[in-house]
Backbone as ProteinMPNN parsed JSONL, in Angstrom:
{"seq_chain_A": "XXXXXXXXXXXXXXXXXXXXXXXXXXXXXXXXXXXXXXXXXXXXXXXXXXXXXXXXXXXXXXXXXXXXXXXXXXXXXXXXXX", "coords_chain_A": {"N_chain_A": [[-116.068, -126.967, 128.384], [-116.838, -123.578, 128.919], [-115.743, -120.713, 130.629], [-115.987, -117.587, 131.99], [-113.88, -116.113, 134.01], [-114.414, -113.874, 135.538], [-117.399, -114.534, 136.161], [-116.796, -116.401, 138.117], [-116.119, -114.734, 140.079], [-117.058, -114.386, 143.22], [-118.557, -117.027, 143.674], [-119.749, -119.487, 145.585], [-117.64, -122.38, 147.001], [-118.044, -125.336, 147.571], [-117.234, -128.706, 148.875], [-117.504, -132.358, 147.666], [-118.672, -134.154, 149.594], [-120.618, -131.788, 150.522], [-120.12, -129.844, 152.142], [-119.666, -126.967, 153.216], [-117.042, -124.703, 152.055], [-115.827, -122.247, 151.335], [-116.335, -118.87, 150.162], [-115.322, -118.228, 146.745], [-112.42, -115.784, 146.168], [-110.638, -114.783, 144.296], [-108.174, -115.885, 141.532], [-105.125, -117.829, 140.717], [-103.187, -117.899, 138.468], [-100.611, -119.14, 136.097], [-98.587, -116.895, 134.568], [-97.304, -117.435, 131.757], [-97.881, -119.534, 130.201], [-100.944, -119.891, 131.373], [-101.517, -121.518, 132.458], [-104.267, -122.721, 134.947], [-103.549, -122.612, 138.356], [-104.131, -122.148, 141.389], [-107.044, -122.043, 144.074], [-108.072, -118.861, 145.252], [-109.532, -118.474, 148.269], [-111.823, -117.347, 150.647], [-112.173, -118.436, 153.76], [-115.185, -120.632, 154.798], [-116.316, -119.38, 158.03], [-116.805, -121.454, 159.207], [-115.02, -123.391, 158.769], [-112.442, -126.006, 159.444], [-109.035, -124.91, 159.133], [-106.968, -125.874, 159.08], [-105.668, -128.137, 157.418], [-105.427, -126.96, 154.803], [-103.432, -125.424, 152.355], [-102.052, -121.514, 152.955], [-102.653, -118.156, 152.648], [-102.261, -116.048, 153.735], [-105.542, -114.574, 155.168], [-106.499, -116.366, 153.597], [-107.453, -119.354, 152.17], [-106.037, -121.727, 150.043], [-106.866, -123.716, 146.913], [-105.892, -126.111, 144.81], [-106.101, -125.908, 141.612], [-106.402, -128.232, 140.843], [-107.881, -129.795, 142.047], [-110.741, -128.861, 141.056], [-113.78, -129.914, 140.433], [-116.656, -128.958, 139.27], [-118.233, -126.7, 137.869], [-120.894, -124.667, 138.677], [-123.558, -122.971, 139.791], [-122.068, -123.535, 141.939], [-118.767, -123.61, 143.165], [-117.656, -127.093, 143.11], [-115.499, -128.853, 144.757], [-112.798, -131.615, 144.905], [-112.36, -132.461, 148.339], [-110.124, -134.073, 149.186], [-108.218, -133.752, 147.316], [-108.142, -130.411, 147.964], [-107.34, -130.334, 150.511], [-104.138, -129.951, 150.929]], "CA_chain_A": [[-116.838, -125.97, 129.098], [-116.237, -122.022, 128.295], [-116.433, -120.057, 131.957], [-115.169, -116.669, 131.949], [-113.248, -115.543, 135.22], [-115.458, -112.875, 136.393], [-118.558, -115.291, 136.495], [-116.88, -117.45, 139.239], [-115.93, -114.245, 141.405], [-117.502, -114.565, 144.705], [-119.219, -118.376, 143.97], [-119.4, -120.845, 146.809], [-116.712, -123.415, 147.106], [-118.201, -126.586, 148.402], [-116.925, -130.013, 149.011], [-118.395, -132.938, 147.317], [-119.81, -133.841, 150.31], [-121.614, -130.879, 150.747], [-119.389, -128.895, 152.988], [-119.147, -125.442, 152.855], [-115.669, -124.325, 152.172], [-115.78, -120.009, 151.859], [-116.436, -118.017, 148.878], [-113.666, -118.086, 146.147], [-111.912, -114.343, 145.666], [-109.228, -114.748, 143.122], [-107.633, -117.388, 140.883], [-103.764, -117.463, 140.448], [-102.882, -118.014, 137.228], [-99.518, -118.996, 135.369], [-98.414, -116.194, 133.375], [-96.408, -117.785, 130.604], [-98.187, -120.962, 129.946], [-102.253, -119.509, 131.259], [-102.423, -122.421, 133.385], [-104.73, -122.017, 136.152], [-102.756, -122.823, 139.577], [-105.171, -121.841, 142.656], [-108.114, -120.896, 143.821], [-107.867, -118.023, 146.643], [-110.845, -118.77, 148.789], [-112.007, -116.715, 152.036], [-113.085, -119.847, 154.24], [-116.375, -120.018, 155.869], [-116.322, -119.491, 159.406], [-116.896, -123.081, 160.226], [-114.18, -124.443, 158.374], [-110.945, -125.767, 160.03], [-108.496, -124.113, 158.164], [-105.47, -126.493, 159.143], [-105.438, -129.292, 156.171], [-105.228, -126.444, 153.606], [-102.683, -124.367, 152.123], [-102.336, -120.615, 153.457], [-102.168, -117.091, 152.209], [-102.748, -114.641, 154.77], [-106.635, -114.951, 156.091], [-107.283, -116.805, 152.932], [-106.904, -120.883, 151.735], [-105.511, -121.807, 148.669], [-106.908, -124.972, 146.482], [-105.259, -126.545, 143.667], [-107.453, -125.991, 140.381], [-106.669, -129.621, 140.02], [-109.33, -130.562, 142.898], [-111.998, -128.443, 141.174], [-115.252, -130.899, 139.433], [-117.767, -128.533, 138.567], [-118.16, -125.141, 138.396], [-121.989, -123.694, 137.9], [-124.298, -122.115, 140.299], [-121.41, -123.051, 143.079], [-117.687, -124.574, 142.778], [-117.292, -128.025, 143.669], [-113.987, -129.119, 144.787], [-112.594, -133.006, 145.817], [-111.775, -132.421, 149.456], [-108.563, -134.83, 149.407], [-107.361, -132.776, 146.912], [-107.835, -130.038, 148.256], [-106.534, -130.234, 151.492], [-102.748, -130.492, 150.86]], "C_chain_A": [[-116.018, -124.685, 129.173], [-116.791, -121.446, 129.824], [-115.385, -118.688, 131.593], [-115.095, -116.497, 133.689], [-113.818, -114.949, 136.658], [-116.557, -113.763, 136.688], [-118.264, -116.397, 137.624], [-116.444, -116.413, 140.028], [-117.407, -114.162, 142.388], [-118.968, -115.864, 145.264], [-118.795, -119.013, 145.129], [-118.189, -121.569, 146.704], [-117.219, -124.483, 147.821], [-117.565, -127.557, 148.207], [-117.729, -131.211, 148.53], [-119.126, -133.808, 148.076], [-120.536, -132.93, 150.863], [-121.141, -129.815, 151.582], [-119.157, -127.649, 152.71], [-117.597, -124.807, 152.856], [-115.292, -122.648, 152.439], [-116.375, -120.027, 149.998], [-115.017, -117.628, 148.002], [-113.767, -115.975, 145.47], [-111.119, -114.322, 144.584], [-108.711, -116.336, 142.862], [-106.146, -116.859, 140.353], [-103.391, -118.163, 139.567], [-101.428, -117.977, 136.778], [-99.387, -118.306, 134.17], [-98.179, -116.506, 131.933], [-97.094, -119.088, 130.261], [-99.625, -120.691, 130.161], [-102.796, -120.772, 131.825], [-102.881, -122.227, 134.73], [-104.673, -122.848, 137.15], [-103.802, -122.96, 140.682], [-106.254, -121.136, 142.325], [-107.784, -120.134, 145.072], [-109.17, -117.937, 147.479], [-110.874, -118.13, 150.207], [-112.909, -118.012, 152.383], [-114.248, -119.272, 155.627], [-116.041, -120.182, 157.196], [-116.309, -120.613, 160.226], [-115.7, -123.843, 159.551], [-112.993, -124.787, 158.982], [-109.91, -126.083, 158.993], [-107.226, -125.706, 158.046], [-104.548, -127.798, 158.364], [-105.39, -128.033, 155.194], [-104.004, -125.267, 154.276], [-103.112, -122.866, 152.663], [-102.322, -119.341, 152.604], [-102.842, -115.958, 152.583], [-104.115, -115.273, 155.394], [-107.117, -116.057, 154.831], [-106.669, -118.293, 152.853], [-106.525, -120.881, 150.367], [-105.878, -123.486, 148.363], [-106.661, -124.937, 144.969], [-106.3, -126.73, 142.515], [-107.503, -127.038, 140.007], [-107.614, -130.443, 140.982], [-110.725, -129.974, 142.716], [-112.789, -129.369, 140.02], [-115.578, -130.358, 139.016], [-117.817, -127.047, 139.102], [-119.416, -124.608, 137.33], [-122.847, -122.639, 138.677], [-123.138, -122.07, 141.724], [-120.158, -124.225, 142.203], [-117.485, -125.739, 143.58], [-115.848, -128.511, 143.756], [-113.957, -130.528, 145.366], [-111.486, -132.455, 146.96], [-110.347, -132.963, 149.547], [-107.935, -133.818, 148.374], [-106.969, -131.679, 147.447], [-106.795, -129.483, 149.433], [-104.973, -131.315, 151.3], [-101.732, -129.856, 151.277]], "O_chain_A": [[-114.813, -124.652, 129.423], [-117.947, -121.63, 130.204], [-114.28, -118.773, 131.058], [-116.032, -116.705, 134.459], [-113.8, -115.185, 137.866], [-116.701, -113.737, 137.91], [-119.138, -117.158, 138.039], [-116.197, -116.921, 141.123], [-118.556, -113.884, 142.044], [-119.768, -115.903, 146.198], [-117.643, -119.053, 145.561], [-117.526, -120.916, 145.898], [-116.711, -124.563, 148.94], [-117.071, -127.498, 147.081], [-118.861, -131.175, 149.012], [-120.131, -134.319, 147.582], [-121.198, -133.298, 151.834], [-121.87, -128.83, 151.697], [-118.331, -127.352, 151.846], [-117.148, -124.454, 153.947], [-114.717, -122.07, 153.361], [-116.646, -120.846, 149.12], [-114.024, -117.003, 148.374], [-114.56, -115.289, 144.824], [-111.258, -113.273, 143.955], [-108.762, -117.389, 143.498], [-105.963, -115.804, 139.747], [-103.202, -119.332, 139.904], [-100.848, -116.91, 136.98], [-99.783, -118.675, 133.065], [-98.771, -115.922, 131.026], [-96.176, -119.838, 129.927], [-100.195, -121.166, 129.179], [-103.969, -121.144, 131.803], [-102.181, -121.704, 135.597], [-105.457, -123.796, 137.181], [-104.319, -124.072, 140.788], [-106.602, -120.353, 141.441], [-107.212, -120.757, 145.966], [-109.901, -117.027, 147.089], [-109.925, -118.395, 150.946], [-113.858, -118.506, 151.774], [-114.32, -118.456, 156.546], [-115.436, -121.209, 157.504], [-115.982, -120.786, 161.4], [-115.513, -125.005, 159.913], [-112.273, -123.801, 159.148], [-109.834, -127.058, 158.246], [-106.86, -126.308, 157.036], [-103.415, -128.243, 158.547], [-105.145, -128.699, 154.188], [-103.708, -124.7, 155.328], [-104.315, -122.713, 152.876], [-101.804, -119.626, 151.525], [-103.647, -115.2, 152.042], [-104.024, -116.311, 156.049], [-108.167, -116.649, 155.08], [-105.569, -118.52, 153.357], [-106.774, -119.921, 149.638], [-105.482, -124.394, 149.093], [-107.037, -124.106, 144.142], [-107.187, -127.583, 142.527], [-108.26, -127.346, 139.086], [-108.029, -131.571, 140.714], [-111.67, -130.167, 143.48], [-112.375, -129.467, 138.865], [-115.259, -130.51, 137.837], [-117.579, -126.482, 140.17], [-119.386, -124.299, 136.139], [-122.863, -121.484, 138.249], [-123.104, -121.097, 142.476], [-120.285, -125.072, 141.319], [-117.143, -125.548, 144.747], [-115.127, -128.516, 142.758], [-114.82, -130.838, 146.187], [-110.312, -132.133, 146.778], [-109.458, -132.238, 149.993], [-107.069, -133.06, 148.811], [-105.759, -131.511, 147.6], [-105.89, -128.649, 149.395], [-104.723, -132.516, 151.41], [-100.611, -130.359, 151.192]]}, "name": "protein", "num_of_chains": 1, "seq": "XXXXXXXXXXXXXXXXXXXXXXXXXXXXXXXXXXXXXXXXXXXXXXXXXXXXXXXXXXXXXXXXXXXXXXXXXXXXXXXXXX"}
């Protein structure tokens, strides 16, 4: 599956149970190698922040807890929260 970059700025982030996570802003990317590290996600208002990684107002999840990525990004919760 071919996704360009720009087509996942400002998709959903849900949980594969259905949870709303925030809207992903940015993806942090390894320069030298083009492997893709995080996602930078503004979390929705209902989420409690305190199982995920930080970076400033935003969360950070490991591109290795993302499933599916089409009309919204699905992520596995245990992964993420680490």
């Amino acid at each position: 599956m071919n996704l360009l970059a720009r087509s996942l700025s400002d998709k959903e982030v849900m949980g594969q149970d259905g949870t709303v996570i925030g809207v992903l802003q940015n993806i942090i990317a390894d320069l030298d190698t083009g492997d893709l590290l995080d996602l930078v996600v503004k979390p929705d208002a209902s989420l409690n922040t305190k199982r995920y990684r930080k970076d400033g107002n935003f969360v950070l999840i490991s591109f290795n807890a993302v499933k599916s990525a089409k009309d919204y990004i699905m992520v596995d919760k245990m992964l993420a929260e680490e």
